[in-house]
N, C-alpha and C positions, 0 to 999 in steps of 0.2 A: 504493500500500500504506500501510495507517496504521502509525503509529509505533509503534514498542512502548515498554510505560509501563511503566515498571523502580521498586521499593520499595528504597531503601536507608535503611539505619539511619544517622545520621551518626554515631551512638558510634563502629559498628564496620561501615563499607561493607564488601560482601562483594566480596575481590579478586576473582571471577571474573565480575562482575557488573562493576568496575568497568575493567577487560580489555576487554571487550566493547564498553563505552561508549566508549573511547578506540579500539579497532579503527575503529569506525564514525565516528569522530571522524576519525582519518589517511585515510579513504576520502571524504574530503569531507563529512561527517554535519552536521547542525544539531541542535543538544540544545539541552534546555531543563531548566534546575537550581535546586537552592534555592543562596540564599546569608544570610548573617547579616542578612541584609536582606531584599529582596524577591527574586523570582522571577527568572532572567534567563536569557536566549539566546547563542549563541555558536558557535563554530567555532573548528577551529585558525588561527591568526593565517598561516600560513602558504599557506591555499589560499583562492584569490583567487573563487573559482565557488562557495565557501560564503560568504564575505564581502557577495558580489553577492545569494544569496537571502537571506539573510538582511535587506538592504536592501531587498528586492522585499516581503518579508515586510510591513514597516513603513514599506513606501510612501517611501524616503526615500533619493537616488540615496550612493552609497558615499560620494564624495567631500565631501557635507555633514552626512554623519552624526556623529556624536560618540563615536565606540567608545572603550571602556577595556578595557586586559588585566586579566585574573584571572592574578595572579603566586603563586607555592608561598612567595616568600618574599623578604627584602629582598633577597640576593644575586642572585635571577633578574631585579629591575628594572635590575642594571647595565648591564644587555645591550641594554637598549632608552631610556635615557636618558641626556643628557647630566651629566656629574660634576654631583654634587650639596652644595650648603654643607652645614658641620656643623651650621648650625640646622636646617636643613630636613630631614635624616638623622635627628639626634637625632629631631626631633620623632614623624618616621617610623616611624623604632623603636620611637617612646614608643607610637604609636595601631596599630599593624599587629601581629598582625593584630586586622582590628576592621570597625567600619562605616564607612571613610572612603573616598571617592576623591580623591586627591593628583595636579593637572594639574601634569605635568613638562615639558620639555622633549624633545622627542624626539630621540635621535641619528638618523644618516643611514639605520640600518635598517627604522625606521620609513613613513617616506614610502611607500618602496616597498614595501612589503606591502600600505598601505591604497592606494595609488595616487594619494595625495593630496599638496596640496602644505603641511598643514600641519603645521605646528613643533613641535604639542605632544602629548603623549601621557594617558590616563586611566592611574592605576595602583589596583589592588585587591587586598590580602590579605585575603579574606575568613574571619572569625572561625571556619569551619564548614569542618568536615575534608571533606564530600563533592567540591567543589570543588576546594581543594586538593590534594585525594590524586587527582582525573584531570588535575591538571596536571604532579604530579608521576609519575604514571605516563604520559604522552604525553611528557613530558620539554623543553616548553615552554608559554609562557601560552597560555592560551584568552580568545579575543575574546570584548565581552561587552556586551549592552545590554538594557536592563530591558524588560520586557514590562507594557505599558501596559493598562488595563482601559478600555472604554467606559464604564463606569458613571460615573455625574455624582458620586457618594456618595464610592464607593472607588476611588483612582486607581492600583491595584496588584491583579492577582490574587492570591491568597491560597491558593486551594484548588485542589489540585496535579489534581484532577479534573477542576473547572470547566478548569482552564489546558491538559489535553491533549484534555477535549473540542473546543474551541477552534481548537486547534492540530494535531491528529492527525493531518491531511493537508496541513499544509506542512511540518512538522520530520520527522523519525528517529528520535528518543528524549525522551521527557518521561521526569523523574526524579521519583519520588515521593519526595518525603525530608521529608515535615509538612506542616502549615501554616505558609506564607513569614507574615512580616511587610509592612503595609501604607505603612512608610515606608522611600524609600531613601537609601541613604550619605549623611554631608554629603561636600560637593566642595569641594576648597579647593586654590585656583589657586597654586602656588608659585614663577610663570616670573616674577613683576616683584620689586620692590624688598621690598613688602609682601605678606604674606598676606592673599589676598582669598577672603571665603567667598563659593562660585558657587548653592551652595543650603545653607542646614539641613536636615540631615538627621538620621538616628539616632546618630552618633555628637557626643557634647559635646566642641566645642571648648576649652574653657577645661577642660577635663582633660588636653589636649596641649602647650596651648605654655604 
């Protein structure tokens, strides 16, 4: 069955539209959503047979993938990371939400969700209520990994069309929510001594720290 392609307004997502989204989401679902950035994929962190398609999806077995949670807010990262300094807090506060991805340290909840045996975790407040408001209506983060275009030109879908043509029989829900943007988050590693940026991305560093 194809997926159904749901229009939400991110002013004002409609709750019973976004009810729905998260139903399908606790039944195992893979969606695919805008964020202040580009496009991306996901499942609840919690169910391990969504984590796995999603992997199949993009060809890439679970345990070498790179997933980051999409978190409603700084207080839901406690849950999934080891204590954080107050530089890297501060900092956190300063850029979230926004276009960043923040590599933390993962506490022991971690591992076992992704089945993996590594230490660290992606974290994302995304700047864009769609997102947001089905994490915070499912009532924990949504896994989450960007959705790559073949194109040699654009290396991000853009057009929520093209992206559930594409996509319509391997996901559950494609969300229309605009046209994404073609650059994603910058990533900035915070498990060593220094901050190290892992890509530039849309958000400016040197407005954070």
């Amino acid at each position: 069955m194809a997926a159904a392609f749901i229009k939400l307004y991110p002013e004002n997502p409609d709750p019973r539209r976004i009810r729905q989204i998260v139903d399908i989401l606790r039944q195992g679902g893979v969606i695919i959503y805008p964020t202040d950035t580009i496009y991306g994929m996901g499942c609840d962190i919690f169910n391990q047979k969504a984590i796995e398609r999603i992997s199949l999806i993009k060809g890439i077995k679970p345990k070498k993938q790179n997933f980051s949670f999409i978190c409603y807010d700084l207080s839901n990262i406690a849950e999934y990371t080891r204590a954080l300094s107050t530089p890297v807090f501060k900092m956190m506060k300063k850029a979230l939400p926004g276009p960043f991805t923040f590599i933390l340290e993962a506490n022991n909840k971690v591992p076992k969700l992704l089945n993996s045996k590594k230490k660290t975790v992606g974290i994302r407040v995304p700047d864009h209520s769609i997102p947001r408001t089905l994490v915070k209506e499912l009532g924990q983060p949504i896994l989450t990994t960007s959705i790559r275009d073949e194109d040699d030109v654009i290396e991000y879908s853009t057009d929520p069309e093209l992206i559930y043509e594409k996509y319509k029989d391997l996901v559950d829900v494609v969300i229309d929510g605009g046209y994404g943007q073609n650059v994603a988050s910058t990533v900035i590693d915070c498990t060593g001594d220094q901050l190290e940026v892992l890509r530039e991305g849309l958000g400016e560093i040197n407005e954070i720290v």
